[in-house]
ZASE-963444 format. One line per field, with one value per residue (C-alpha): residue in one letter; x negated, z negated, y. Coordinates in Angstrom, 1 decimal, always signed. Layout:
% ZASE-963444
type: (A ...)
px: (X ...)
pz: (Z ...)
py: (Y ...)
***
This chain:
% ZASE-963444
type: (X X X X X X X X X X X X X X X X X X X X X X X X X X X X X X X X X X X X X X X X X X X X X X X X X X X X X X X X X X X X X X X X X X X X X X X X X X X X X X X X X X X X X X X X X X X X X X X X X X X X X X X X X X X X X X X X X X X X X X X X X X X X X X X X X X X X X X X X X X X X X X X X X X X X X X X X X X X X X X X X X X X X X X X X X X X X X X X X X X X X X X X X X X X X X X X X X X X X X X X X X X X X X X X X X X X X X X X X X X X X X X X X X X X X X X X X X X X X X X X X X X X X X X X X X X X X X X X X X X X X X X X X X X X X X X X X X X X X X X X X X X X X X X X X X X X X X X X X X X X X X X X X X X X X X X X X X X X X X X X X X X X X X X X X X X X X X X X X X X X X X X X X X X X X X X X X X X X X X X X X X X X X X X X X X X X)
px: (-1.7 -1.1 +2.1 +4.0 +3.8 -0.1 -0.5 +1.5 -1.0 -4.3 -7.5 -8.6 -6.0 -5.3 -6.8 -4.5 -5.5 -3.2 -2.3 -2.0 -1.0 +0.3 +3.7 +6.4 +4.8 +1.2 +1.1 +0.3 +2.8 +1.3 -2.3 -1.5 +0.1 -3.0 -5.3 -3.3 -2.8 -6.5 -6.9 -4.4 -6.3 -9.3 -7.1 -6.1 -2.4 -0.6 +3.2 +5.2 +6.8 +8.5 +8.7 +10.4 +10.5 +12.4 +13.9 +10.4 +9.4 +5.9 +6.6 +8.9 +6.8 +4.0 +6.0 +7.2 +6.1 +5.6 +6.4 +9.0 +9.9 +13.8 +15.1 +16.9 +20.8 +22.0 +26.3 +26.6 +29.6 +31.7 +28.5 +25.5 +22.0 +18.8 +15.4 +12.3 +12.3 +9.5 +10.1 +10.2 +6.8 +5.6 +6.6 +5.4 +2.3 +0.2 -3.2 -1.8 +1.7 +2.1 +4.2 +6.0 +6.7 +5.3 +7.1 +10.3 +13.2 +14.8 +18.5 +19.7 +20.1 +17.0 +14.8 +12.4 +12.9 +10.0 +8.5 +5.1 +5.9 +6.5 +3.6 +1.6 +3.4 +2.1 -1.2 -1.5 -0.1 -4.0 -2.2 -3.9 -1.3 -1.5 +1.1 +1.4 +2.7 +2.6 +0.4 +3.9 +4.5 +1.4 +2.9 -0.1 +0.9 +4.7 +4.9 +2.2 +4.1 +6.9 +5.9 +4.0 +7.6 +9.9 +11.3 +11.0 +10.1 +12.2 +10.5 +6.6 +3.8 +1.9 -2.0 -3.0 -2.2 -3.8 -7.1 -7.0 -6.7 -9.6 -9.4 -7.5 -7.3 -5.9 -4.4 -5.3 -3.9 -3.8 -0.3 +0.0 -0.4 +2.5 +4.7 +4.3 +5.4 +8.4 +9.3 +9.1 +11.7 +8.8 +9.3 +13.0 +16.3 +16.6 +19.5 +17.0 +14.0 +14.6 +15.9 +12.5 +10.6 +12.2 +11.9 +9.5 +7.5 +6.2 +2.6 +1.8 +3.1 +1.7 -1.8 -1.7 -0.7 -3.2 -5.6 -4.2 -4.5 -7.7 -8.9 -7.2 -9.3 -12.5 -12.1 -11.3 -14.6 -16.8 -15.7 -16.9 -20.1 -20.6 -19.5 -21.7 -24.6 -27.7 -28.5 -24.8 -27.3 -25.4 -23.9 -21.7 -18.5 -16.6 -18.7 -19.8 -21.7 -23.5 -24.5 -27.4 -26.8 -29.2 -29.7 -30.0 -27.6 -26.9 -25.5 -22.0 -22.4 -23.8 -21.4 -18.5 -20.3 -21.0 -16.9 -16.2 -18.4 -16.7 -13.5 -14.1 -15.5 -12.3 -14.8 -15.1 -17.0 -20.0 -21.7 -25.0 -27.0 -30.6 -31.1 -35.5 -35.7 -38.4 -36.8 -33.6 -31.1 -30.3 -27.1 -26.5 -27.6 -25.5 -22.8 -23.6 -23.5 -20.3 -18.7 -20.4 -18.2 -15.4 -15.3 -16.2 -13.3 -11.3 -12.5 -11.6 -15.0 -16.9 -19.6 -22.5 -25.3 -28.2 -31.5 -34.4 -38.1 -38.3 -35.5 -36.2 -36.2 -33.1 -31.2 -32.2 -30.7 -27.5 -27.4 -27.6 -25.7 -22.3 -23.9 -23.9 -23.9 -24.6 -26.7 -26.7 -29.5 -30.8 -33.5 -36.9 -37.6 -40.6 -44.1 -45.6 -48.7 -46.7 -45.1 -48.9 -50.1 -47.0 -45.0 -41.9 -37.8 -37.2 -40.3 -40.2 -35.9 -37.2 -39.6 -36.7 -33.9 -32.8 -30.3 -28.8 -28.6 -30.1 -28.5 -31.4 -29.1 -31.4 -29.7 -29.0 -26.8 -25.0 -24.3 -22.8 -20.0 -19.1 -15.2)
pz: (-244.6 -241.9 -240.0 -239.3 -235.3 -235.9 -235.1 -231.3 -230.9 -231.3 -229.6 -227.3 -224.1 -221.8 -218.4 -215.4 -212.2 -209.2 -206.2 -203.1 -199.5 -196.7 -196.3 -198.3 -197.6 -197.9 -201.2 -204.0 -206.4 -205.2 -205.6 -209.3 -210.5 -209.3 -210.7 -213.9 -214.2 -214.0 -217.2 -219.0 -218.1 -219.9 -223.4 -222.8 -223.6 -220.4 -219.9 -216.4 -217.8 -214.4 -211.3 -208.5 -206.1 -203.3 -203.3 -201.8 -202.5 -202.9 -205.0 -206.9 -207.7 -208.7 -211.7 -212.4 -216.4 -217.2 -220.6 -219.4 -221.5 -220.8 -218.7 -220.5 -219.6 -218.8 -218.5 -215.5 -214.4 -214.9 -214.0 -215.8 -214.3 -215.5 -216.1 -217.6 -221.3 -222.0 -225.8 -226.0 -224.2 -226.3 -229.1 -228.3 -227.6 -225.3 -224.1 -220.1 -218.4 -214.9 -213.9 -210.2 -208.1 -209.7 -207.7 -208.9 -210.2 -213.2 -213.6 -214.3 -217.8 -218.8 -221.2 -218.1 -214.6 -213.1 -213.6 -213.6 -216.7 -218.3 -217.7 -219.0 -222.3 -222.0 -221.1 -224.0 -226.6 -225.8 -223.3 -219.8 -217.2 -213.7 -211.3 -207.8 -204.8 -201.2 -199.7 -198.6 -202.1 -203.0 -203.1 -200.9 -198.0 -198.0 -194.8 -192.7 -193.6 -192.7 -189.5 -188.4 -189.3 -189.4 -192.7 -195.5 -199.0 -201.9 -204.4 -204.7 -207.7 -208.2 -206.9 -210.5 -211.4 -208.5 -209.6 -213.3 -212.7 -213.7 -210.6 -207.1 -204.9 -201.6 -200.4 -196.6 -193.5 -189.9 -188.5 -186.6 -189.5 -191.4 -188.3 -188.2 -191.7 -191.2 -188.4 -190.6 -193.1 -196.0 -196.4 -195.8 -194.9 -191.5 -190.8 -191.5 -189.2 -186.2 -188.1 -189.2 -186.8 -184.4 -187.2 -190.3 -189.1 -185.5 -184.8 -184.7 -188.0 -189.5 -188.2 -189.2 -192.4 -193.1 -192.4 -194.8 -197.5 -196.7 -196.1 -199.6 -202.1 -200.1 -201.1 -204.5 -204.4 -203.0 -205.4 -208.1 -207.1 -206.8 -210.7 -211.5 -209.6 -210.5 -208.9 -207.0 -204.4 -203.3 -200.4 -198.6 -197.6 -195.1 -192.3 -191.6 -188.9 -189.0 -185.7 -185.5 -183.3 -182.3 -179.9 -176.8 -174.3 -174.3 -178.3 -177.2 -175.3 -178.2 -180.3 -177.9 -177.8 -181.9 -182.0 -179.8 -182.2 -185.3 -183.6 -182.7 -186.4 -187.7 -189.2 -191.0 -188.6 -189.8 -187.8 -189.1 -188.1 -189.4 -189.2 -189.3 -192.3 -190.3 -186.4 -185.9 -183.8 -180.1 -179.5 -176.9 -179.3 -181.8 -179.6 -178.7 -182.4 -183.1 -180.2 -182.0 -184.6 -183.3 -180.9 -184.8 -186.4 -183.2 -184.3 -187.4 -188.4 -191.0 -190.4 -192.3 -191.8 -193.5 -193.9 -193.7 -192.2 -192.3 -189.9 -191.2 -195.0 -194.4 -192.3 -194.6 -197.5 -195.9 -194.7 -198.9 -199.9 -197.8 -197.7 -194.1 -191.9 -188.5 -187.4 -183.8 -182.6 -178.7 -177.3 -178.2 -176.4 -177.1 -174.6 -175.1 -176.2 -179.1 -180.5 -181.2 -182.6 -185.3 -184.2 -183.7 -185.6 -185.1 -186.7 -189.4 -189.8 -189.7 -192.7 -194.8 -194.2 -195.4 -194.2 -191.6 -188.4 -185.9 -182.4 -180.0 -177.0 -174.0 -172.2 -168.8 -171.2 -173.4 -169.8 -168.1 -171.5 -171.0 -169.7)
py: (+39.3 +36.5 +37.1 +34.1 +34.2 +34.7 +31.2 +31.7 +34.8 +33.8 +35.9 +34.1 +34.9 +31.4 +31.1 +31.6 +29.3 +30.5 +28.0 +29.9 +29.2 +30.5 +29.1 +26.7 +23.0 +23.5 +21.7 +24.2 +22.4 +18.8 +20.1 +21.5 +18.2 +16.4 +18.5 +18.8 +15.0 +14.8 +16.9 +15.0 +11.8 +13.7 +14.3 +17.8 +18.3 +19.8 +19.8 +20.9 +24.8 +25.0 +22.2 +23.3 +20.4 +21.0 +17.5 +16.3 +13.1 +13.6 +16.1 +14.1 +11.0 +13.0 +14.5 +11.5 +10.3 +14.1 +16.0 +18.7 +21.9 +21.5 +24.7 +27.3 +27.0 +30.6 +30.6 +33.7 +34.0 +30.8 +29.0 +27.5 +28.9 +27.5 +29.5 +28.8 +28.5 +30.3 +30.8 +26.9 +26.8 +29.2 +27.4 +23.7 +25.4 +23.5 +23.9 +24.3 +25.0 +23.9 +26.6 +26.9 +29.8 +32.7 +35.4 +33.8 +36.5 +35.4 +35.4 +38.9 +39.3 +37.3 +38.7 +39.1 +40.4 +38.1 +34.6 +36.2 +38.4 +35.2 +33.4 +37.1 +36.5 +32.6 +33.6 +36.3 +33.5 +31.4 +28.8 +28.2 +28.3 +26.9 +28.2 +28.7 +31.0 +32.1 +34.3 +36.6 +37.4 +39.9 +43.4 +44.9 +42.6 +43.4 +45.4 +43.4 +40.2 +42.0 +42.9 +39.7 +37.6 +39.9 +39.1 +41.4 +39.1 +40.5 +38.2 +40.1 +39.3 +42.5 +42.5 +42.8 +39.2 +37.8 +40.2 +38.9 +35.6 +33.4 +31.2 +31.7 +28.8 +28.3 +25.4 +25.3 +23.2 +23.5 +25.8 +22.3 +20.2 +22.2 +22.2 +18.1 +18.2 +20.4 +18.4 +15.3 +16.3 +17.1 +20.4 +21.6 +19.6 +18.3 +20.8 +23.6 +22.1 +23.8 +27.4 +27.3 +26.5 +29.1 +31.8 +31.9 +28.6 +29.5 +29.2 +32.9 +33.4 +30.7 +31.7 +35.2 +33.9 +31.7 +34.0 +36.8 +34.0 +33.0 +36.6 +37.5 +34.8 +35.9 +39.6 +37.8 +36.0 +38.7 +40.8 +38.5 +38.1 +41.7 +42.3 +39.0 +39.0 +41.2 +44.1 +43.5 +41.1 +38.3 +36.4 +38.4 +36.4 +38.9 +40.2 +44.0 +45.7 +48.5 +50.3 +52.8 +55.7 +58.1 +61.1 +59.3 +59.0 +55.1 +55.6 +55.9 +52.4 +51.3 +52.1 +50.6 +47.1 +47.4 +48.0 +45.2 +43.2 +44.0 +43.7 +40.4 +39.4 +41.1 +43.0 +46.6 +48.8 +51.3 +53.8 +55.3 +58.2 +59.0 +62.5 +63.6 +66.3 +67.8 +68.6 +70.6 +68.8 +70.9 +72.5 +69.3 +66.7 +67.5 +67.4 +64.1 +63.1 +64.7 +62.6 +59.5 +60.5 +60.7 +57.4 +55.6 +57.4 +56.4 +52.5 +52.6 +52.8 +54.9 +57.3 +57.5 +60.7 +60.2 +62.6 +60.6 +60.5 +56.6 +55.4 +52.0 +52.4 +54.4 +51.5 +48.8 +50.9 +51.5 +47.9 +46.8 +49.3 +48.5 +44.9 +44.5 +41.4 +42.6 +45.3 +46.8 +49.2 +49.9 +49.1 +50.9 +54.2 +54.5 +53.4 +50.5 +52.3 +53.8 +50.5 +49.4 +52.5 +53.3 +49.3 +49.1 +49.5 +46.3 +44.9 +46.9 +46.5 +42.6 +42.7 +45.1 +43.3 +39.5 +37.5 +40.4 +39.6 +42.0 +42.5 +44.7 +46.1 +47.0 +49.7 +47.9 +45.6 +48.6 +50.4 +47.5 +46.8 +50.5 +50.8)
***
């Protein structure tokens, strides 16, 4: 038997396409009309669930000649708050809801503590939703945004619904470009400019905050092209380096200039070591291994000891298994005479490896970046 909300609940659960930027201002909520507007132009039947404008103009004119779902009128004490009407979206049923400021908490005594929990129920009732929200928000980066602005966000949107949406974009401009617009009255009333400005809005923040948003929808899309890509090859988005340590003396250098490397990549650090199945390592090698060790674990890196009589085969198959960008190694030890008899790591690390750059040290240079 067909209930009769089996219509509201079809199968087939709505995409979610998230807006994200770094700070109020950006223009998430400008960027979703637009792109919603252009879908409408193409026959697909979109309405505004939520528009939170700010009072800015842009903003303003862009919804203008929209089909709003009317707000939900909430009496709280001796006062009339509004919310999203989410059963009335439901209900009208549309193929998108433009839907503002997911991190949003709903009036107590709401149905739902958080905006995002109604958009989950939109989403599961087969209707697309676009919606928007600010880097600041995402549970994971509560105490980092906390301690780059020294404001703690109340309002947070689990990491969940930033992984299961179908689409994440940001919505990027300059720290200068969004100071100009504060300081131009688009973003916040002019009795708040300079409040902002000497608080939330000063470069530094913004900077590390753009970063953390565009750092955020890169995981997002490495991490897709790992699930989607055969064999998990693909184009690695983030950088990684991978520095190859051995039992001579110039490693630890090596391992300071591959750390400076990283560091300067803002990159995750890797440290490997390719142990020969068929020699036993000296009381004052292994030594020097161990303190490899522990100067990675001191950069934040991660240490890698593998058994293997092909140093090369074993380096190219660490490099593809933690897809790695950069790889450091030192220069050759061995005579001349040698490298045309067997050839050389790097030519054979050359032939193995695609599209990983390869950094050769000669020990003059990894002595003279020691500190």
């Amino acid at each position: 038997m067909t209930s009769a909300n089996s219509s509201l609940y079809p199968v087939r659960r709505g995409k979610h396409k998230i807006f994200i930027g770094m700070a109020p201002g950006v223009g998430k909520t400008f960027r979703m009309l637009e792109e919603g507007h252009a879908l409408k132009q193409e026959g697909i039947d979109v309405v505004i669930g939520l528009l939170e404008t700010h009072g800015r103009k842009e903003t303003m004119e862009k919804a203008e000649g929209w089909e709003i779902v009317p707000r939900q009128q909430i009496p709280r004490g001796g006062l009339t708050l509004t919310e999203m009407d989410t059963e009335a979206i439901l209900k009208r049923s549309p193929q998108l809801a433009l839907i503002d400021e997911l991190a949003h908490t709903n009036v107590p005594g709401s149905l739902r503590e958080k905006r995002y929990e109604d958009v989950q129920l939109i989403l599961a009732a087969g209707i697309d939703v676009y919606s928007t929200m600010n880097i600041q928000h995402l549970e994971s980066l509560n105490d980092l945004v906390a301690r780059i602005t020294g404001v703690v966000v109340r309002e947070r949107v689990p990491d969940r619904i930033l992984e299961e949406a179908d689409e994440v974009v940001v919505i990027d401009v300059t720290p200068e470009t969004l100071q100009e617009r504060l300081l131009e009255g688009k973003i916040y009333a002019t009795e708040k400019i300079q409040q902002s400005l000497d608080n939330f809005f000063q470069r530094r923040n913004l900077i590390a905050l753009r970063e953390l948003a565009l750092r955020e929808v890169a995981d997002n899309i490495e991490e897709d092209a790992i699930a989607s890509s055969p064999n998990g090859k693909f184009c690695n988005v983030h950088e990684r380096v991978l520095v190859c340590v051995s039992t001579y003396p110039n490693s630890v250098q090596l391992l300071r200039r591959g750390a400076r490397l990283a560091n300067y990549m803002n990159a995750p650090l890797y440290v490997l070591f390719v142990a020969d199945p068929e020699r036993f390592l000296t009381k004052e090698e292994s030594l020097h291994i161990h303190t490899c060790e522990k100067l990675c674990k001191e950069f934040s890196g991660t240490f890698i000891r593998v058994t293997n009589s092909q140093i090369a085969k074993a380096i190219a198959e660490v490099a593809e298994k933690y897809h790695i960008t950069q790889i450091v190694i030192g220069e050759s030890q061995r005579s001349r005479w040698q490298m045309f008899l067997k050839g050389s790591l790097t030519q054979r690390l050359v032939r193995l490896l695609k599209n990983v750059d390869l950094h050769i040290i000669s020990s003059e240079k990894a002595s003279s970046s020691k500190r």
